[in-house]
C-alpha positions in Angstrom: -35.5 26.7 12.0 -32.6 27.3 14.6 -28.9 26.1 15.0 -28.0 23.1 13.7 -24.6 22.0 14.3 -23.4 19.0 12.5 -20.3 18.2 10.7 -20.2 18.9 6.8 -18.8 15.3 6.7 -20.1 12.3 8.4 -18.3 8.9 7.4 -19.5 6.0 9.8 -17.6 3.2 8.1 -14.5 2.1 6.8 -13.7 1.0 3.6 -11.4 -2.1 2.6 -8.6 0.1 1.6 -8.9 1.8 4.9 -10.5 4.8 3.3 -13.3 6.2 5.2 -17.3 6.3 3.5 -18.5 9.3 2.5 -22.4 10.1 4.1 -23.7 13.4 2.5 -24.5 15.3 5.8 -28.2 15.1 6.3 -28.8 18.3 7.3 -28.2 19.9 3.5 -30.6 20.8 1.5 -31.3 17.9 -1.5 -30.6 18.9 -5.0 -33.1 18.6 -7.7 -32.6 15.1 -9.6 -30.3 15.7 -12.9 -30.6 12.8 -16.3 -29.1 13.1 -19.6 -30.5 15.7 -21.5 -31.3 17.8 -19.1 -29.2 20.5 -19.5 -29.3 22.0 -16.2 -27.0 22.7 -13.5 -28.0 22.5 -9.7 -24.7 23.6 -6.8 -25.6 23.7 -2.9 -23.6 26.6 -2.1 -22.7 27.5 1.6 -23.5 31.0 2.2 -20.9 31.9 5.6 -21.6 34.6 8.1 -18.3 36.4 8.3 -17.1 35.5 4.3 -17.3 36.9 1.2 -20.1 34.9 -0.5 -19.3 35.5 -3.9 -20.1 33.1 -6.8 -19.5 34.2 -10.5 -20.7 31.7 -13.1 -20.4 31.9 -17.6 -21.1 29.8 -20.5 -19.0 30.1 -23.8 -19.6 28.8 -27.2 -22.2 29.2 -30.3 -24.3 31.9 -28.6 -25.3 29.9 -25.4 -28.0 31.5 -23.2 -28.4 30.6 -19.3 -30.8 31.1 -16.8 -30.0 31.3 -13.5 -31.9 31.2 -10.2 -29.3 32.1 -7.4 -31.6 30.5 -4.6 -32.6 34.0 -2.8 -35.8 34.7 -4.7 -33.4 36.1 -7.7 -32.5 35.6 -10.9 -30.7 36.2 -13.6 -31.2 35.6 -17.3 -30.2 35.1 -20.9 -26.6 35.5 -20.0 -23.9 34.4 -23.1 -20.0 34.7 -23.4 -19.7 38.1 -23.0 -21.7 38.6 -19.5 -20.2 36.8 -16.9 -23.4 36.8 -14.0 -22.0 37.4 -10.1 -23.6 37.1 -6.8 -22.7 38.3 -3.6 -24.8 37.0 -1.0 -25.7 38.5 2.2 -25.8 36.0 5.1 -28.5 38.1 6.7 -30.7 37.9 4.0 -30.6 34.1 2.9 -33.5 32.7 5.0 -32.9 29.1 6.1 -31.4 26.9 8.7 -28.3 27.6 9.8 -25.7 24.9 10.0 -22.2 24.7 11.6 -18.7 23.7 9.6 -16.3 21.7 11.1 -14.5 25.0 12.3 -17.4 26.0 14.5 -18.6 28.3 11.6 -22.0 29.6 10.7 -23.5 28.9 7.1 -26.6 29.0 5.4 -27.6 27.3 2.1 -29.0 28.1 -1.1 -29.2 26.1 -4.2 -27.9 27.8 -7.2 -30.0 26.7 -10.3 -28.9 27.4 -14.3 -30.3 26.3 -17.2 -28.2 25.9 -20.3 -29.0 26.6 -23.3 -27.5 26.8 -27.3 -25.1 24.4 -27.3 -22.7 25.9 -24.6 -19.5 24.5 -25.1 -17.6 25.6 -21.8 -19.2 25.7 -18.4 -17.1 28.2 -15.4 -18.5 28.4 -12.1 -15.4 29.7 -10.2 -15.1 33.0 -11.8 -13.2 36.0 -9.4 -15.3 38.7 -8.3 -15.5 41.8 -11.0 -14.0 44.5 -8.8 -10.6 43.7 -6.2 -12.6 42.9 -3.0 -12.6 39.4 -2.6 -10.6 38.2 -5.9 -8.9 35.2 -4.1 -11.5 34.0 -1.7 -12.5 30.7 -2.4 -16.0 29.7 -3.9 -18.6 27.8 -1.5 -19.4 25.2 -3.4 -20.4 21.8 -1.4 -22.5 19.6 -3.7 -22.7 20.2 -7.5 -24.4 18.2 -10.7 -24.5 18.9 -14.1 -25.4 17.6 -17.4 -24.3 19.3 -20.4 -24.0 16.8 -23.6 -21.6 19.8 -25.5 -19.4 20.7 -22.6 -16.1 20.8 -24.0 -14.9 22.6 -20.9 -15.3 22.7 -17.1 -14.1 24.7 -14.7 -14.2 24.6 -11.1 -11.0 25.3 -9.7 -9.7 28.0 -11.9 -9.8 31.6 -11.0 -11.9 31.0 -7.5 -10.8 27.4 -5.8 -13.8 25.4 -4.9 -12.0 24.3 -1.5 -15.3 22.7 -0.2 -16.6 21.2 -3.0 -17.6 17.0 -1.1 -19.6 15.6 -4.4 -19.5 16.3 -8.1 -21.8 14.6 -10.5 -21.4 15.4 -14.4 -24.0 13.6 -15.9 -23.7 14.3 -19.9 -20.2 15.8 -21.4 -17.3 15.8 -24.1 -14.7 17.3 -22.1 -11.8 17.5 -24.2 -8.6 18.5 -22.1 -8.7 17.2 -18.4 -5.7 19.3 -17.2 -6.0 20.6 -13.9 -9.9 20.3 -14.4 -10.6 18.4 -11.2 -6.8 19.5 -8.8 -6.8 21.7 -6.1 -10.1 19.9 -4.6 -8.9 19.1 -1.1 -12.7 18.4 0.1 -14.2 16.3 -3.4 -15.1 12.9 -1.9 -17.5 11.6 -4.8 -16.9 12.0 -8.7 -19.0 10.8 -10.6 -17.9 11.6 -14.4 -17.1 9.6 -18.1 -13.5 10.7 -18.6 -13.5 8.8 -21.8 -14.3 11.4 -24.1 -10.8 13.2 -23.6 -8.7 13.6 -26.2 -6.3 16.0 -24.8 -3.9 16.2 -21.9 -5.1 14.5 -18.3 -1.9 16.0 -16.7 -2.9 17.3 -13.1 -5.8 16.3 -13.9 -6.4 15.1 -9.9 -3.3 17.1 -8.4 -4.2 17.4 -4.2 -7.9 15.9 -4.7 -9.8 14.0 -2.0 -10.3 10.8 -1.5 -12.6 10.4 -4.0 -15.2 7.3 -5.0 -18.1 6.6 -7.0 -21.5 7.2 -5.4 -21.6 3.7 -4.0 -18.4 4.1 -2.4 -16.5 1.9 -4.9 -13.3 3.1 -6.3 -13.0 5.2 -9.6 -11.9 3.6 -12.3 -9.4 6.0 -14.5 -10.8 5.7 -18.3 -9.0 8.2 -20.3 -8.5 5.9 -23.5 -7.5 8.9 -25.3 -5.4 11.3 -23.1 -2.2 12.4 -24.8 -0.2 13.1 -21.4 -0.7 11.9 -17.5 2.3 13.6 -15.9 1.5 14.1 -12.7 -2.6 13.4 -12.6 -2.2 12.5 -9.2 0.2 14.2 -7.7 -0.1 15.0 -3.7 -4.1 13.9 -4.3 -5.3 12.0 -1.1 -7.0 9.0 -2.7 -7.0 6.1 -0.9 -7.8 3.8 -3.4 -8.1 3.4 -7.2 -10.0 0.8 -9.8 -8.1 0.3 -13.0 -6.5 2.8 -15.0 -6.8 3.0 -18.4 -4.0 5.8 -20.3 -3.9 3.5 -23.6 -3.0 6.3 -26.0 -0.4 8.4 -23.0 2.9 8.6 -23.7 4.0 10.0 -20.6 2.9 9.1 -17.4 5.9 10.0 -14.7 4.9 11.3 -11.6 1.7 10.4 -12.3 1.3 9.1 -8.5 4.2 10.7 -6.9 3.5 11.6 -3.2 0.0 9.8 -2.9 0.7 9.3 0.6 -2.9 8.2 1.6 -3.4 5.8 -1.9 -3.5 2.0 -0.9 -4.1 0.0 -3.9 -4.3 0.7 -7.5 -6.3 -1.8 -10.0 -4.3 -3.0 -13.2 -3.0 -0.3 -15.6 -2.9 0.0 -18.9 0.1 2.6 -19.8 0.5 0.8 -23.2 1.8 3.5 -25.7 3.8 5.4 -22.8 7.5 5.8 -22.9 8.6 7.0 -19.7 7.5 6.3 -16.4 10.2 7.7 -14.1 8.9 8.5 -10.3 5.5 7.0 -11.6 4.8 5.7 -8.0 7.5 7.3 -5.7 6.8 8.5 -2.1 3.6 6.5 -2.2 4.3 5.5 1.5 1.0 3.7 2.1 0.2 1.6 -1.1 0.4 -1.9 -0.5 -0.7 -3.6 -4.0 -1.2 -2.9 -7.6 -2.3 -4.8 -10.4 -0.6 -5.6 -13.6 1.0 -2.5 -15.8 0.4 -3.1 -19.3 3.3 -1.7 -21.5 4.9 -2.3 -24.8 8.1 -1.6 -26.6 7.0 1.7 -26.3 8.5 2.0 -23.0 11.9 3.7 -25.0 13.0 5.9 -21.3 13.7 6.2 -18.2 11.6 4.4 -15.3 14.3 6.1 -12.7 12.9 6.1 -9.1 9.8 4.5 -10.1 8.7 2.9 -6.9 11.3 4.6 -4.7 9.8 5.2 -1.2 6.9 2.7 -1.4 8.0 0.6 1.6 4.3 -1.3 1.8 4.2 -2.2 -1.8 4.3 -6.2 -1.9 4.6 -7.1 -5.4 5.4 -5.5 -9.0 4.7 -7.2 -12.5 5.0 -4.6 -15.7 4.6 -6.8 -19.3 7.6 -5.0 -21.0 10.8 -3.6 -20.2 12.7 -4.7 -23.1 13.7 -0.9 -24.0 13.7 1.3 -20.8 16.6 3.1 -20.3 17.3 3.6 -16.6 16.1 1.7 -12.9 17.8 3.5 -10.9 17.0 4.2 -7.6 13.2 2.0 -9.1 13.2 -0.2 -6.1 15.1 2.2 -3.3 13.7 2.5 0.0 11.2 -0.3 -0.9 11.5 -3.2 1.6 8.4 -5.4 1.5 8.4 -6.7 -2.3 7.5 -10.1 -2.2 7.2 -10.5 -6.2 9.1 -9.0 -8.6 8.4 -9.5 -12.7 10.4 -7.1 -14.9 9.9 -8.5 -18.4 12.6 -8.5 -21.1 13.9 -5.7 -18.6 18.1 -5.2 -19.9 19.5 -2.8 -17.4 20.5 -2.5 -14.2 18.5 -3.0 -11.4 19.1 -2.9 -7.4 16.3 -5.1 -5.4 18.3 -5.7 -2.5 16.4 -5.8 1.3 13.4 -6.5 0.2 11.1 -9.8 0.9 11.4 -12.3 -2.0 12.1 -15.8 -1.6 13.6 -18.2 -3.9 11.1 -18.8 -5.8 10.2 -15.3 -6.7 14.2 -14.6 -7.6 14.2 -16.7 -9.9 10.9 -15.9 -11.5 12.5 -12.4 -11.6 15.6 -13.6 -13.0 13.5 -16.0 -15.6 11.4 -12.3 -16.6 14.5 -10.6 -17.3 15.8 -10.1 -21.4 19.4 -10.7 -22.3 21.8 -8.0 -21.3 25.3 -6.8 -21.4 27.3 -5.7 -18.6 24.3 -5.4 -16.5 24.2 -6.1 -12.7 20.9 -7.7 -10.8 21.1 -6.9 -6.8 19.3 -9.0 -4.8 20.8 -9.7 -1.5 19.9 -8.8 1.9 16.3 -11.1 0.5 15.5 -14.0 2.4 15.7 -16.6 -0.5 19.2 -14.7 -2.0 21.4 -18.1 -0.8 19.1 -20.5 -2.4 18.2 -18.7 -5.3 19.4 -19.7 -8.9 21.5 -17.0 -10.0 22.5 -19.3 -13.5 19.1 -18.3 -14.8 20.3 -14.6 -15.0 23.9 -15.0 -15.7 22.7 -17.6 -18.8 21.7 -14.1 -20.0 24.7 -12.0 -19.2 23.8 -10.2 -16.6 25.8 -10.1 -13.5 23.9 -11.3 -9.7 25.0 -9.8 -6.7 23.1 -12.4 -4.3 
């Protein structure tokens, strides 16, 4: 076949949150269809004209064996642990169409094919080339599904960054750790995955991802029931929207969506056994709404900066505050709150120039605990002169109106 030029990405409509679809370009070549129990891997992997086309793939665990078909009319087989299996391809040789990036470069395509076998416990597909040449160069990856019931481990960003990487599908797995497992994906736009079975860290777990969705489009919902720790999971990830987020057994979630300057709404959250949240949402310039945060008396620490920066957010309602530590600087450089609910909350807190009438003042005030020789900001709001600062200061705090 000759040139085909087409762009790797091809979104034709927009989503509610403003995101854009994703449309797998139709020019790629379709991978094989995957179901649990299969135990196979399939990756479409772009093979560039003027690049380094390496791929290095391994399997760890109880003796696992693997079989690979690298998509040239090669293979390689019964690899284990202690055989890591490379490929350089050679853009001359792979026979095909040949398609054109969005940087006016040439690729071909092959699919990469590996069959897993004896309970492999730890799937890496980004492994650096053996000898020097080429040890940072990223890994072509564009489509990838796997299904792998006794995955404990997957890794795709690792040693080689899979920088093109639009869709990844994982089928069957008991990933137990989700640290850094799916950051540093600038190009993943579907994610299709059970988080559920971690029972280790999530932190960075999404650091600078794409705007990821499910495969119809729909936002992910975050179920990690038993992650220990989300600092930072979303950090700098370009997500424009999220479903609910479920970090029941985390007890630290700060920063966990700190400069998600693209992320527009968040479904409710469930942060129930965390005890710090400081800079959970900060520099989130864009996001607009959130649903309910679940917490408990758990929350025992700071909550500084919280929501500092998010100047389209128009409402706020977390369950308990009766023990954090520090607001400060939760609300600055906010400006559009229209409802605020801070239950039990019993420290200071500044919501001045923002966008809450009377009524929602003094539902504020009427969420608020008892305190002492605390101070409630809320002037420079457009119901601040008919609010009724006597619900607050029946509790000891102190209204600035």
């Amino acid at each position: 076949m000759g040139l085909i030029i087409g762009m790797d990405t091809s979104p034709t409509t927009t989503t509610a949150s403003g995101g854009r679809a994703w449309v797998r370009n139709p020019d790629w070549l379709a991978l094989p269809t995957v179901v649990s129990g299969d135990d196979m891997m399939y990756g479409l992997f772009a093979v560039y004209e003027n690049a380094y086309n390496h791929v290095g793939i391994s399997l760890s665990g109880s003796n696992p064996v693997g079989n690979i078909d690298w998509g040239d009319g090669t293979t390689s087989l019964s690899f284990n642990s202690t055989v890591k299996q490379e490929k350089v391809y050679s853009y001359a040789a792979v026979t095909g169409s040949v398609l054109v990036d969005d940087f006016g470069d040439n690729y071909k395509m092959v699919i990469i094919e590996v069959e897993i076998l004896n309970n492999a416990t730890a799937i890496y597909i980004d492994r650096s080339p053996t000898t020097g040449f080429g040890q940072n160069a990223a890994v072509n990856w564009l489509d990838v599904i796997i299904d792998c019931a006794t995955m404990t481990v997957l890794s795709v960003r690792n040693d080689q960054v899979s920088s093109l990487l639009q869709r990844l599908q994982i089928i069957d797995n008991a990933i137990t750790s989700l640290s850094f497992v799916y950051s540093t994906l600038p190009a993943l736009r579907i994610l299709q995955a059970d988080f559920s079975s971690n029972t280790g860290a999530a932190s960075y777990a999404f650091q600078q991802v794409g705007d990821i969705r499910q495969n119809d489009d729909s936002a992910v919902n975050i179920n990690m029931p038993s992650a220990t720790t989300a600092t930072s999971a979303f950090t700098t990830s370009s997500a424009t929207a999220l479903g609910t987020v479920t970090l029941t057994a985390a007890t630290d979630v700060s920063s966990i969506f700190t400069v998600c300057k693209d992320l527009v709404s968040i479904g409710t959250m469930d942060f129930s056994t965390a005890s710090i949240m400081g800079s959970a949402f900060s520099y989130c310039y864009s996001l607009r709404t959130i649903g309910n945060i679940t917490t408990t008396t758990a929350l025992n620490g700071s909550c500084a900066s919280m929501f500092r920066g998010c100047g389209q957010l128009r409402g706020v309602n977390i369950s308990n505050m009766n023990n954090v530590t520090s607001l400060s600087a939760a609300f600055t450089d906010t400006g559009s709150l229209t409802s605020v609910i801070l239950t039990g909350l019993t420290k200071t807190v500044d919501l001045q120039y923002n966008m809450m009438d009377a009524d929602a003042i003094d539902a504020l005030f009427t969420s608020l605990g008892t305190a002492v020789a605390q101070t409630i900001s809320v002037d420079n709001n457009p119901g601040a002169a008919t609010c009724d600062p006597t619900i607050a200061t029946a509790k000891g705090w102190t209204v600035v109106v």
